[in-house]
GULODREN-474810 format. One line per 10 residues: number of its first residue (from 1); their letters; for each residue x, y, z of C-alpha. Coordinates in steps of 0.001 Angstrom, whole numbers, plus 500000, padded with zeros to 6 digits. Layout:
<recs>
NUM) A) X/Y/Z ~ ...
</recs>
This chain:
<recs>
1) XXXXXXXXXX) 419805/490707/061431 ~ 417126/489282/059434 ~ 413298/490984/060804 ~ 412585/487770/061510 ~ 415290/486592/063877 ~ 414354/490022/065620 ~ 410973/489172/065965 ~ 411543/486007/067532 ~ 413777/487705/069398 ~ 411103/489680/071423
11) XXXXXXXXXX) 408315/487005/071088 ~ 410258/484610/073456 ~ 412092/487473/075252 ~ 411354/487275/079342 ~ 410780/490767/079449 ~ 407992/491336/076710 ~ 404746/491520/078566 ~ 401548/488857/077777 ~ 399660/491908/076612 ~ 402614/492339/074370
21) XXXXXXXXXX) 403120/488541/073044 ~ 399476/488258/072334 ~ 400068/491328/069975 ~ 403141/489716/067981 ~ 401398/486226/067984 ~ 398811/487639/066019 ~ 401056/489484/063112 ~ 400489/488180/059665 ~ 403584/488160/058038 ~ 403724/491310/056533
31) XXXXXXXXXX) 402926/492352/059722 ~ 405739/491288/061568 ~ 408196/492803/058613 ~ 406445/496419/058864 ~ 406635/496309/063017 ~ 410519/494610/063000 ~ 412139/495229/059393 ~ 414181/498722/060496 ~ 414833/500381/064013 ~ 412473/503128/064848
41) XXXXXXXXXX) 414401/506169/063327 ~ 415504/508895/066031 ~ 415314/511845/063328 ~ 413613/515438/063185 ~ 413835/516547/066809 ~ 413386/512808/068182 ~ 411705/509869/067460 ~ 407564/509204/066278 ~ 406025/506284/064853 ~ 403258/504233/065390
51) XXXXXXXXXX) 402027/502714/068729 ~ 402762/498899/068916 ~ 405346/496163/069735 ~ 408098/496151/067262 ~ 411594/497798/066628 ~ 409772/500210/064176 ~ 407502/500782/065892 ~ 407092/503611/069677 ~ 406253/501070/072590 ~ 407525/501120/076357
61) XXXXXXXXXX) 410823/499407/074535 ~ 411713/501707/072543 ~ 410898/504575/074904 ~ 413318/503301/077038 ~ 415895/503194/074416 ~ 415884/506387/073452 ~ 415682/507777/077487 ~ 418771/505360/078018 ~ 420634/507091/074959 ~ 419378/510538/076407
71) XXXXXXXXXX) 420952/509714/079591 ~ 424142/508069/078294 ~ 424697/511477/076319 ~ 424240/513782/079554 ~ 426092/512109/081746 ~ 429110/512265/079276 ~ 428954/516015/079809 ~ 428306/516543/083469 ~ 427754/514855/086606 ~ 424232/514685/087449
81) XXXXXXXXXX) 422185/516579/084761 ~ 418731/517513/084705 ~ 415909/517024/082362 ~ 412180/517339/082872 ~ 410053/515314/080820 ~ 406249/515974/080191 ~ 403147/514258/078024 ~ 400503/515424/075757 ~ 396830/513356/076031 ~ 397702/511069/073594
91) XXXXXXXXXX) 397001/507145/074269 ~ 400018/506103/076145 ~ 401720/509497/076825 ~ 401534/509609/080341 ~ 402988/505721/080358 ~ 405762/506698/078441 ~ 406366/509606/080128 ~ 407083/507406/083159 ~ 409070/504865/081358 ~ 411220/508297/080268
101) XXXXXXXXXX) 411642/509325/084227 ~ 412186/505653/085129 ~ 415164/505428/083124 ~ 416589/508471/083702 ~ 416117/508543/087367 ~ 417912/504994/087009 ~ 420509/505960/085051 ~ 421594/508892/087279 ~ 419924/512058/085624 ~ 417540/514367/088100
111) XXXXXXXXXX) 414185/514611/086547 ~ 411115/516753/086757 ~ 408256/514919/085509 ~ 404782/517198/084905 ~ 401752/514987/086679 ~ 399740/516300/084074 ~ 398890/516957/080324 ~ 401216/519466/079326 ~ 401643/521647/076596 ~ 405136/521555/074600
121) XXXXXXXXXX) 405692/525697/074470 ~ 405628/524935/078378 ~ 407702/521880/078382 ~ 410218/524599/076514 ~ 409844/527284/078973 ~ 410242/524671/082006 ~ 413864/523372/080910 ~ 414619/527603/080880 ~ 412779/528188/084249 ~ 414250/525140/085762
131) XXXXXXXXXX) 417881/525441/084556 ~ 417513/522079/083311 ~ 420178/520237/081019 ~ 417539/519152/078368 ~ 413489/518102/078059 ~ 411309/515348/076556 ~ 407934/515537/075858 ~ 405444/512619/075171 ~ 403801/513265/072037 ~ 403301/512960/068088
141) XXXXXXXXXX) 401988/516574/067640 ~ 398884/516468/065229 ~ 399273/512423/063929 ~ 396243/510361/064401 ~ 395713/508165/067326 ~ 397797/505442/066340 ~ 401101/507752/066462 ~ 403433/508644/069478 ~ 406658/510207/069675 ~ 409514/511168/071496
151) XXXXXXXXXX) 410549/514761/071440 ~ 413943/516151/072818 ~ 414972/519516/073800 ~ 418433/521156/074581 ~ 419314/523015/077549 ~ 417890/526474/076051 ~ 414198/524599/075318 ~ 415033/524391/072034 ~ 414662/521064/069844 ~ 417617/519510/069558
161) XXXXXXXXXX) 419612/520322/066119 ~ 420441/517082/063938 ~ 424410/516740/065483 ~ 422502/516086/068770 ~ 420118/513684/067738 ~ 422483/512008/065685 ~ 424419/511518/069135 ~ 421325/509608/070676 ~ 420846/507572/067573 ~ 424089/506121/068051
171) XXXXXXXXXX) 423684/505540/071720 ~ 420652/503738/070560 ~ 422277/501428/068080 ~ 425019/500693/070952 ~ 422237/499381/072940 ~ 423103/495389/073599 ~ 419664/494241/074290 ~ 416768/496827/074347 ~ 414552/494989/075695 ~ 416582/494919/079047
181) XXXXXXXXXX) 417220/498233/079875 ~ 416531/498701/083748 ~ 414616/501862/085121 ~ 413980/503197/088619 ~ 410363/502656/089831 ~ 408362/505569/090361 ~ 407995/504627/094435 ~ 407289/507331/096833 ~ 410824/506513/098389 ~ 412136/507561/094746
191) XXXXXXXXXX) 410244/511267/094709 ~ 411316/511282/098161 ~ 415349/510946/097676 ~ 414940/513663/095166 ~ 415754/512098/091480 ~ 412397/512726/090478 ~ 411099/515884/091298 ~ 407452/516535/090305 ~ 406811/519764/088587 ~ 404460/521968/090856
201) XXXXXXXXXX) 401736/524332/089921 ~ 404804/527093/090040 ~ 406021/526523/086917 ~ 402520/526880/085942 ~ 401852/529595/087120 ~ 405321/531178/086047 ~ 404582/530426/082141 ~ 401028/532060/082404 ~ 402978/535438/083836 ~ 405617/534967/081240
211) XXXXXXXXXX) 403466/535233/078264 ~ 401061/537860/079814 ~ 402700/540844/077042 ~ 402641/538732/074202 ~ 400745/540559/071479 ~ 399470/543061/074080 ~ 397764/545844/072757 ~ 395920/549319/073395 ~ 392413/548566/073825 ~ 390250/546250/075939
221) XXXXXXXXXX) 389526/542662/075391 ~ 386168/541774/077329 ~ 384380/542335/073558 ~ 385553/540233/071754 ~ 383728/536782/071048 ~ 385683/533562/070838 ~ 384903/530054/070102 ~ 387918/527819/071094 ~ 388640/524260/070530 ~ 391668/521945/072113
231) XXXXXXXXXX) 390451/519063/069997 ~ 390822/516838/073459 ~ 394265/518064/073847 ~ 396431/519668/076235 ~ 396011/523365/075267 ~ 392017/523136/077442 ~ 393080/524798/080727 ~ 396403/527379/079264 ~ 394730/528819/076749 ~ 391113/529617/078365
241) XXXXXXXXXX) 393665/530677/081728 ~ 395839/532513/079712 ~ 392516/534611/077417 ~ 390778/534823/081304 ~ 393702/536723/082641 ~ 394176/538719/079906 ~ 390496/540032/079967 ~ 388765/537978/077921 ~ 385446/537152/079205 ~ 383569/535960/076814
251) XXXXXXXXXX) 385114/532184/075319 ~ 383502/529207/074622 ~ 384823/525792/074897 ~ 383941/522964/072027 ~ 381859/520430/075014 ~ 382372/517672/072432 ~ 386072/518190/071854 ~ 387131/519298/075444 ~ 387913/515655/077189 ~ 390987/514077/077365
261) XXXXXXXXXX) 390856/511471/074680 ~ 393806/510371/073014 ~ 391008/508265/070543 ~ 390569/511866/069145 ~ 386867/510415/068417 ~ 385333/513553/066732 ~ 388219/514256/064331 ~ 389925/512540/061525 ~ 393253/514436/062490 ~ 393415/516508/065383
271) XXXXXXXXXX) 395506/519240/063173 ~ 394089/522454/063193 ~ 396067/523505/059943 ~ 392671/521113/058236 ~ 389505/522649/058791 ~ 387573/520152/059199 ~ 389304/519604/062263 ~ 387150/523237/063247 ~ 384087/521996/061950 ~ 382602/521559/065473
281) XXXXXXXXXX) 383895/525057/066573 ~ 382150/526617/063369 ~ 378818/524938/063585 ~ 378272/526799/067083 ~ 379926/530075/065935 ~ 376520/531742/066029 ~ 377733/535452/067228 ~ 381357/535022/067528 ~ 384262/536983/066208 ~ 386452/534368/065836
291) XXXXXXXXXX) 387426/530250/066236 ~ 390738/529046/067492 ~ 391760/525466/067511 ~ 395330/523747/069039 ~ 396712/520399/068061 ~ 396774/517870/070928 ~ 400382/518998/072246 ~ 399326/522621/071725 ~ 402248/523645/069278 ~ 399892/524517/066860
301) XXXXXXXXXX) 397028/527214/066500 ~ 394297/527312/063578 ~ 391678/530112/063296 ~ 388945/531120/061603 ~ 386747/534755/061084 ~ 383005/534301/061625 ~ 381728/536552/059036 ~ 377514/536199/059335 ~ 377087/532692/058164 ~ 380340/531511/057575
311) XXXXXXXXXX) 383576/531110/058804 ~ 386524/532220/056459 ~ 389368/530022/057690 ~ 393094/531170/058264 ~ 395745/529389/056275 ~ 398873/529246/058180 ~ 401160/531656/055952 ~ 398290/534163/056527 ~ 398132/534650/060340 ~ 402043/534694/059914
321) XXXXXXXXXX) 401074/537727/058022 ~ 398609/539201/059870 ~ 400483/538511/063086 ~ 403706/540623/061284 ~ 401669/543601/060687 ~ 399799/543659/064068 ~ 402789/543452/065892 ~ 403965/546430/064001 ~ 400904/548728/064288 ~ 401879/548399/067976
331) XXXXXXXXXX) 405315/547761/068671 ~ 405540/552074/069177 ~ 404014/551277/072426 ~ 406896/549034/073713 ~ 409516/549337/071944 ~ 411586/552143/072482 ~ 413079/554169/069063 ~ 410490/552503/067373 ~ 409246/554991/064457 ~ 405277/554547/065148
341) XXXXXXXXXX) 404788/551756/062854 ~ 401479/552568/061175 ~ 401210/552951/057838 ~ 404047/554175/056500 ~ 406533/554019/059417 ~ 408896/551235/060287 ~ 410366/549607/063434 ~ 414158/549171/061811 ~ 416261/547032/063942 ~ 413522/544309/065217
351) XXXXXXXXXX) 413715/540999/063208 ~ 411657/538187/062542 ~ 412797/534876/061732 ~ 410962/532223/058983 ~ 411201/528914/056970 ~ 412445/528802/053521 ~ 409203/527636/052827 ~ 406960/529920/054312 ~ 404959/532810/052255 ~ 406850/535252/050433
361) XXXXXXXXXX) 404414/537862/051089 ~ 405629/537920/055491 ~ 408884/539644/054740 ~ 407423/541599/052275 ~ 405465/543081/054899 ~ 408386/543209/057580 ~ 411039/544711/054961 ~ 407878/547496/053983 ~ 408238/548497/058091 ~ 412171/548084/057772
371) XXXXXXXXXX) 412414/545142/059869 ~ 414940/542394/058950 ~ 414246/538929/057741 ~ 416489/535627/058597 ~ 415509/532735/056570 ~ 415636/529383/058240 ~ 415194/525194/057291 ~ 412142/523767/058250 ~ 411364/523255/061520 ~ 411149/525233/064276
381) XXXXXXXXXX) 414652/524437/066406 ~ 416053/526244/063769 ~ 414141/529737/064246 ~ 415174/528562/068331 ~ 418550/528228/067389 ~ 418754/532037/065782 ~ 416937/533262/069128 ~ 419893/531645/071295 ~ 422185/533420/068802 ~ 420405/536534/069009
391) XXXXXXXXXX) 420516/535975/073314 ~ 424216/535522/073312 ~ 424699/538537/071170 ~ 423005/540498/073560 ~ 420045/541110/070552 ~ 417531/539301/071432 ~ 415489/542346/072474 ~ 415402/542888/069089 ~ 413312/539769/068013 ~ 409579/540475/066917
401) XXXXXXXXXX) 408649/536886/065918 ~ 409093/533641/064609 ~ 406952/531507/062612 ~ 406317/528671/059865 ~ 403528/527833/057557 ~ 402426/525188/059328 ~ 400780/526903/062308 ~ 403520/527484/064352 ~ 404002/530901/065814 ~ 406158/532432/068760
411) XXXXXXXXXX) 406051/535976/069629 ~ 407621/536299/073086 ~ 411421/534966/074248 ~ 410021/532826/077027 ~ 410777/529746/075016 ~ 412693/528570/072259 ~ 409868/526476/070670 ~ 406640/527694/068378 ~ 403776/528072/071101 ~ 399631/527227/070286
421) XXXXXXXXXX) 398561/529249/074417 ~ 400946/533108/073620 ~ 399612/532533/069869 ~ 396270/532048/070743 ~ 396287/535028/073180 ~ 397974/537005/070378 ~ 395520/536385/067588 ~ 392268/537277/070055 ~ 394113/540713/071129 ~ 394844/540902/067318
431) XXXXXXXXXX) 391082/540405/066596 ~ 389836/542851/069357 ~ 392281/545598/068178 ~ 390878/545272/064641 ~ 387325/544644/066292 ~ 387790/548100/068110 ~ 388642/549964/064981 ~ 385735/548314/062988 ~ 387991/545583/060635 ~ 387288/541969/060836
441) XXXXXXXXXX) 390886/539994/060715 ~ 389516/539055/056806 ~ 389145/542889/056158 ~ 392882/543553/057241 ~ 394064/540674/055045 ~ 392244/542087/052173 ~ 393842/545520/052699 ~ 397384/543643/052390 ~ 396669/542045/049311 ~ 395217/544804/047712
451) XXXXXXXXXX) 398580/546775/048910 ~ 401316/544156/048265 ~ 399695/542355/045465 ~ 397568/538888/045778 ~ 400135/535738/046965 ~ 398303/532552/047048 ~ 400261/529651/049339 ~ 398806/526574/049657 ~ 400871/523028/049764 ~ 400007/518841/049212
461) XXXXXXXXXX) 401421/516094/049844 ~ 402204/512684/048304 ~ 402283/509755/050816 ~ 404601/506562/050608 ~ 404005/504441/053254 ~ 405401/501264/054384 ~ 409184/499507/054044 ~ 409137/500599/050167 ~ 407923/504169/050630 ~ 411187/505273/051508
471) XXXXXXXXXX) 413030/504501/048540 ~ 410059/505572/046600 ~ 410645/509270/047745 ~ 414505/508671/047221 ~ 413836/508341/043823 ~ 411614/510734/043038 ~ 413850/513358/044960 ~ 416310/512074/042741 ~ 414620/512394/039416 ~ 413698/516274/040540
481) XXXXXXXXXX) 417171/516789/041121 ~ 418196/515474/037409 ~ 415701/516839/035679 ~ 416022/520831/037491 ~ 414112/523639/035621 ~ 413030/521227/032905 ~ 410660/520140/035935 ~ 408225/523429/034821 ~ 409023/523933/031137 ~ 407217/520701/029974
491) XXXXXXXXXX) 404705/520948/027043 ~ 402313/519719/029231 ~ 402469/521999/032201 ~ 404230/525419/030342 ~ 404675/527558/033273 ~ 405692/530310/030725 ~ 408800/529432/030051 ~ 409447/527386/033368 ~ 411890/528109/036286 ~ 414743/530761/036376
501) XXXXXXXXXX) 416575/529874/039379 ~ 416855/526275/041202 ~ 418498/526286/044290 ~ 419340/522342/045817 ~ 419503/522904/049702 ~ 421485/519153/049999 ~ 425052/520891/047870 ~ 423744/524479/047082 ~ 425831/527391/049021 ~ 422857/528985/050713
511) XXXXXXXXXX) 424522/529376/054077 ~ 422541/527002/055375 ~ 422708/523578/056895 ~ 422448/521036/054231 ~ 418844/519575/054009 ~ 416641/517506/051128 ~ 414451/520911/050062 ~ 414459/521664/046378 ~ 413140/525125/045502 ~ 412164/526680/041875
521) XXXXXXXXXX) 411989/530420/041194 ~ 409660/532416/038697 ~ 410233/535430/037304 ~ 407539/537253/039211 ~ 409077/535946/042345 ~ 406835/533025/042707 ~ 408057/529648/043899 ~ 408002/525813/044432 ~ 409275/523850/047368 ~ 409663/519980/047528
531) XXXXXXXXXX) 410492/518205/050554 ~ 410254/514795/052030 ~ 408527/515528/055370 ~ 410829/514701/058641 ~ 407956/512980/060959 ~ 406195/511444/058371 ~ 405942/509194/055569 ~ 405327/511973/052427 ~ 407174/514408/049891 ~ 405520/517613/050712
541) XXXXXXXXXX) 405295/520604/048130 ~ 404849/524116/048774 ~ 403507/526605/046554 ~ 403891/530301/047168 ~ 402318/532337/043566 ~ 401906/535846/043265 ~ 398744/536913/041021 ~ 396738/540373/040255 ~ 394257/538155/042297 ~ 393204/535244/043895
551) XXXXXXXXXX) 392037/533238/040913 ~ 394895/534368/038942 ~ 397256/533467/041634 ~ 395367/529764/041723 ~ 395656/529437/037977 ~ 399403/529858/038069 ~ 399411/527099/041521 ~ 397409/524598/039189 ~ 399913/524821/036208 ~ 402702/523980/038339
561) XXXXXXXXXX) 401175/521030/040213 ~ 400233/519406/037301 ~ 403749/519714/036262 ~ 404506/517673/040022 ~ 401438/515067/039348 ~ 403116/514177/035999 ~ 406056/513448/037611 ~ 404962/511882/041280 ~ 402252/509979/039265 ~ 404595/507488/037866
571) XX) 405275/506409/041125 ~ 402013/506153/042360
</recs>
């Protein structure tokens, strides 16, 4: 159907709202083709796009679509399944959350629906608690305000895997008219018949008890100094509830950046992986150890060491590394057969889990201490899907920790999803332990390099927005793939001598799902990852280059992205 015919579709249908019309009255054109010219694409665990009316666009509509397809899939399986559904503070969250438990409830499925801004590591840890047969969570992670999503979760808390989603997407596209899908008002006679069940402070309280060990370790917290930021999400009241209960007395709240405010008015991006999202948290530092900031649905955890006057900021890949060593330094104390794990002994038998493009250096560190590595795809349900694995096997004792470059950490089995409160609480007992023994978390990480050689991981992206951006990245994926090593042995860009191993994720035999990564191998075991992101519109390249030092490292990094400008720039 031409975008048109669909957009007159919903102008003159009864059941668009006059808050709605008035919107699609005023489209220009080009408008009208970016907000109706595709459906709204249900991909990388669920569905996110930007707020409006429109088929490609996330609005009260397609909400209910993809709760209707959610429902449709359960009840194919069992009787009367279970899903609770929660909301980060974005604009519209708590609306759609409803719209979610409306349709549901309607279409037969019991649902617990959180009454207030919830993180997602606790959305993850409710479908375990609760028994539940899946989860949704309101939320678009660390997009700007115009963004919203729709996040899905398995009955384990984990995201669901791409054979899943692909089920809802074609419940979605059996959908006769989407605009007519019925719900189940939210009445009290509804809560009181028992299809929607609001979650109680329990499950709160149950979370905060599960997460209590992670990263716990032999000294006391009350001196350490922290600055911490939610950057108006939902993190606020876990993560200053889950460092008070843990001992630590002295943390500061960002005023500006403590509201509710899905405007996000004192950030560009409320991503802590950018630090000038942490601005705000550095400028009133003063005599603090350390800064933490979460993204609004609290997934994600940056950090930075106050050192005097300045603030040296933690790249993702880092605390990953930081956080592997800690937790071996003082695994002896809970982990029985464990060999001591300080310098020098090992912890063989424990396992962490990563991305294939995540810093080389993190296993380095974990194979030094004879713990074993699993490489995973991007994106956390994968590192949940190895923990279920693990569980079933009767291993997953044996799990240390998962994590991914961008942020996302887990270090306790209480959910299946990467966790901003447990991380948070991990990286202050982290700091205090090396606070207590006189290191700053900058000092430790200096101490690695100098021991394992200087790795230098940084990544950009290229963004294609709009109905042509997507066949913009489909060609330049393509064009990668043709021209292989030759990509890095260009006159132009030598990278002495180029590539010695390229590995195509899509056909390659890696023993992994099949997925659009490309990756190129040095000799010094250096590499380069391309990707088209799954959640938004850019190809995203990692860089992970080993160096004597730091500026050697960057030298290398710059030689090689020049070698990806000459080739993205074409398209530009």
């Amino acid at each position: 159907m031409d975008y048109r015919e669909t957009y007159n579709k919903w102008l003159n249908s009864p059941n668009i709202n006059e808050e709605e019309r008035d919107v699609l009255q005023s489209m220009t054109p080009d408008e009208a083709h970016e907000a109706f010219y595709r459906s709204a694409e249900f991909g990388t665990g669920g569905m996110r796009g930007i707020m409006g009316p429109g088929t490609n666009r996330l609005n009260r509509h397609t909400v209910r679509m993809a709760a209707k397809a959610l429902a449709d899939m359960l009840l194919a399986g069992k009787e009367t399944p279970r899903v609770v559904v929660a909301f980060d503070t974005r604009n519209n969250s708590q609306a759609f959350a409803r719209e979610t438990a409306e349709v549901l409830a309607g279409a037969g499925v019991k649902t617990y629906l959180f009454d207030r801004p919830s993180p997602v590591p606790l959305l993850s840890f409710a479908v375990r608690h609760l028994q539940a047969d899946g989860g949704v969570v309101i939320t678009a992670s660390h997009n700007t305000r115009e963004y919203n999503g729709f996040k899905v979760y398995d009955e384990t808390g984990c995201q669901m895997l791409p054979e899943e989603t692909e089920r809802i997407a074609s419940a979605m596209e059996a959908i006769d008219d989407p605009l007519a899908i019925e719900g189940m008002n939210l009445d009290d006679a509804v809560i009181d018949a028992g299809m929607v069940v609001p979650v109680g402070d329990s499950v709160i309280e149950n979370f905060l008890e599960a997460i209590e060990d992670c990263g716990r370790g032999p000294v006391e917290y009350g001196d350490l100094k922290v600055v911490y930021t939610p950057l108006h999400g939902s993190g606020r009241d876990y993560v200053t509830e889950a460092l008070a209960k843990a001992g630590f007395k002295d943390v500061r709240l960002v005023p500006e950046q403590s509201d509710f405010n899905g405007d996000f008015p004192t950030v560009k991006k409320p991503n802590p992986e950018d630090p000038a999202a942490l601005e705000m948290a550095a400028a009133m530092a003063g005599d603090a150890d350390i800064i933490l900031g979460t993204d609004p649905d609290c997934d994600r955890v940056g950090a930075g060491v106050v050192n005097g006057w300045r603030v040296d900021y933690i790249t993702g890949n880092q605390m990953g590394i930081l956080l592997i060593d800690y937790l071996c330094r003082i695994a002896a104390e809970r982990v029985e057969g464990c060999g001591g794990c300080s310098d020098g002994a090992d912890c063989r038998g424990r396992k962490i889990i990563t991305t294939i493009v995540s810093s080389q250096m993190g296993p380095l560190i974990a194979e030094e201490k004879g713990i074993d590595v699993e490489y995973v795809l991007t994106g956390f349900k994968y590192i949940g899907k190895v923990m279920n694995d693990m569980e079933a096997e009767g291993r997953l004792t044996d799990f240390l920790m998962g994590y991914e470059e961008s942020y996302g950490y887990l270090t306790g089995t209480h959910a299946r999803d990467k966790d901003g409160v447990s991380t948070a609480l991990a990286i202050c007992r982290m700091a205090a332990y090396h606070k207590a023994h006189g290191k700053t978390l900058t000092d430790v990480l200096a101490e690695l390099y100098a021991r394992l050689g200087y790795w230098h991981d940084s990544q950009e992206s290229f963004v294609f927005e709009g109905a042509d951006g997507a066949e913009t990245m489909r060609k330049i994926m393509e064009e990668f793939r043709e021209r292989k090593e030759d990509i890095f042995g260009d006159s132009d860009c030598d990278m002495t001598g180029g590539s010695i191993r390229y590995v195509d994720y899509s056909c390659d035999e890696t023993g992994l799902p099949k997925a659009d990564v490309l990756k190129y191998f040095f000799e010094d075991g250096s590499w380069v990852a391309i990707r088209p992101s799954g959640t938004e519109p850019k190809i995203k390249v990692y860089y992970c280059m080993r160096g004597d030092d730091e500026g050697e490292a960057i030298a290398v990094r710059d030689k090689a992205s020049a070698c990806i400008h000459k080739l993205t720039g074409a398209y530009a």
